[in-house]
N, C-alpha and C positions, 0 to 999 in steps of 0.2 A: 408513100415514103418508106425508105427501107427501115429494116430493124435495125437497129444500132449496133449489134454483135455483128448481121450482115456488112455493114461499113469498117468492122473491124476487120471482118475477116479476110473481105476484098483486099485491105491493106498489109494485111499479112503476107497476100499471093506478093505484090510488091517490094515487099520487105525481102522475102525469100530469094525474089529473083539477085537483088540486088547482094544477097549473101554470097550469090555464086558466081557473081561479076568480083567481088573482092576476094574469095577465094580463087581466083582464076590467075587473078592478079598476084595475090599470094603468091600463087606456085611458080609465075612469070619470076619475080623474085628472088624465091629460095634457089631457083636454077640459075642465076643470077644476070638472065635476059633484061635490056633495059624496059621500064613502063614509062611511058608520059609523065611526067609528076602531075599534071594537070587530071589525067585519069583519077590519081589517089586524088587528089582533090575533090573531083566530081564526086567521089562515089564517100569521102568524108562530107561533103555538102549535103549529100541526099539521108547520111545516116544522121547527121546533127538539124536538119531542117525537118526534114519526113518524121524520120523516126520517133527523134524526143522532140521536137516542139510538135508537131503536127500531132501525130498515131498518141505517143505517151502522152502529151499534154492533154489529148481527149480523155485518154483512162485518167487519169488523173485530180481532173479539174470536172469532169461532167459525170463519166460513165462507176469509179469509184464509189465518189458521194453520194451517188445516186442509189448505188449496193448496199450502203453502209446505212442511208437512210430506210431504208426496208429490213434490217437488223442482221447483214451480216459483216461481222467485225473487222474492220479495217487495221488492228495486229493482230498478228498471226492468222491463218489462214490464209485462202487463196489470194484474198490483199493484199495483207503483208507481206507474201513470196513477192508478189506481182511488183511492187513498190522497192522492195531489196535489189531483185534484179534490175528496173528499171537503173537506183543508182551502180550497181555494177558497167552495164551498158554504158552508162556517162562516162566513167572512169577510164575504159577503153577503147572507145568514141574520141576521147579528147587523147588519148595516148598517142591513138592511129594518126589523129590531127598533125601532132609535135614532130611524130616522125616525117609524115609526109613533108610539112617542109624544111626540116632536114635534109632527107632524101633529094630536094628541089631543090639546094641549096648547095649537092654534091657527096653527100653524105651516103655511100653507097651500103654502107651499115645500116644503116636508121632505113632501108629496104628492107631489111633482113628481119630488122625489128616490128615493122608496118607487118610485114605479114605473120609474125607470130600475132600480134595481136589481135590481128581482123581475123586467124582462124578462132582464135578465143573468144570475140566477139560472137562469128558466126553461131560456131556452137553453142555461147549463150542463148541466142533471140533463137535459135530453133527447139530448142528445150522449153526456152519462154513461151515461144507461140502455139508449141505441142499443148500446155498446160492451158492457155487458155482458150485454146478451141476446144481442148476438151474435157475441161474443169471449169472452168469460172465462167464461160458463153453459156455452157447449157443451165448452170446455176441460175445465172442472170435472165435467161428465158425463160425461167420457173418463177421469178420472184416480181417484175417487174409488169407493169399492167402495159397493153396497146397504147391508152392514153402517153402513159411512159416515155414506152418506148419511141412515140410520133414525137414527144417535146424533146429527148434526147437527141433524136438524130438532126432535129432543126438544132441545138446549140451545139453540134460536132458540126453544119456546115458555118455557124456563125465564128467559132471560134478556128476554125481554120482560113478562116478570112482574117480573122484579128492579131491570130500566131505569125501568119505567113504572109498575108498581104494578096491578092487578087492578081491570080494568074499562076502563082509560084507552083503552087498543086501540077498545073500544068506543065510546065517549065520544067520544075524537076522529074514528071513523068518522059519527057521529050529527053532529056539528056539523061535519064536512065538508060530508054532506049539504045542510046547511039553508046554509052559507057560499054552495054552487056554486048551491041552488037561488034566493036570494037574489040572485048576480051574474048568472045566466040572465037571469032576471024583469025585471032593470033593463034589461040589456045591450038587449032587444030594443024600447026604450022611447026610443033614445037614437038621436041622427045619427052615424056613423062618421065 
């Protein structure tokens, strides 16, 4: 079974790509070409299902408690950042939401505003992910036993069955796919 920092960080590769399908879209945007509103939708679906209930519900609920049980402190330090940003994330997650259906709605402004804040998102979770592949994963592989880490990654696949339900993992991997090769396709069709 994998290491539990490995399942993070495979999620990370995902998270990333999905940064650059909404920044694509962004810029689709700011230049004020139309997007699907169904696009921003998908890819506010993958960041409020994946990201925080899936990815952050693991650190969270399993991978935190687990750090903090082996004594390193859950305020301040690499926790507390981890936790801070997480609710930042939410806050800009749910913004990008409000806009999109706006935007769906006709609101050709509330585009304008989707993409200021998905690049503010972006640049959050790549800052976040930078710190913890490479601050608090190699910590975590210091403190944490095999035994550990084999129970951790059995209750990261359990609770991602319980967060999301059976299949969804999949699902939103599949309409990632099709979201990024979508914003590809256009992106290379357009004037910077």
């Amino acid at each position: 079974m994998a290491q539990p920092t490995a399942i993070l960080r495979q999620e990370h590769e995902a998270v990333t790509r999905m940064l650059e399908a909404a920044e694509q879209a962004a810029g689709k945007l700011d230049r004020g070409e139309p997007v699907r509103p169904d696009l921003l939708g998908g890819i506010g679906e993958f960041f409020e299902l994946f990201v925080d209930r899936c990815h952050h519900g693991k650190e969270e609920e399993l991978f935190f408690p687990a750090l903090a049980k082996k004594g390193m402190p859950v305020h301040g330090g690499p926790i507390g950042v981890m936790l801070h940003e997480h609710e930042e994330g939410r806050q800009l997650a749910r913004q990008m939401k409000e806009l999109a259906s706006a935007y769906e709605k006709g609101d050709r402004e509330a585009g304008k505003g989707w993409a200021s804040a998905a690049r503010r998102y972006a640049q959050l979770l790549r800052e976040h992910i930078l710190k913890e592949n490479q601050v608090l994963f190699p910590m975590a592989e210091g403190i944490l036993s095999p035994a550990e880490e084999e129970a951790l990654a059995a209750q990261f696949e359990q609770l991602e069955i319980e967060k999301m339900g059976r299949g969804t993992h999949e699902r939103l991997h599949a309409r990632m796919a099709k979201i990024f090769e979508e914003v590809s396709a256009t992106a290379g069709t357009t004037k910077s």
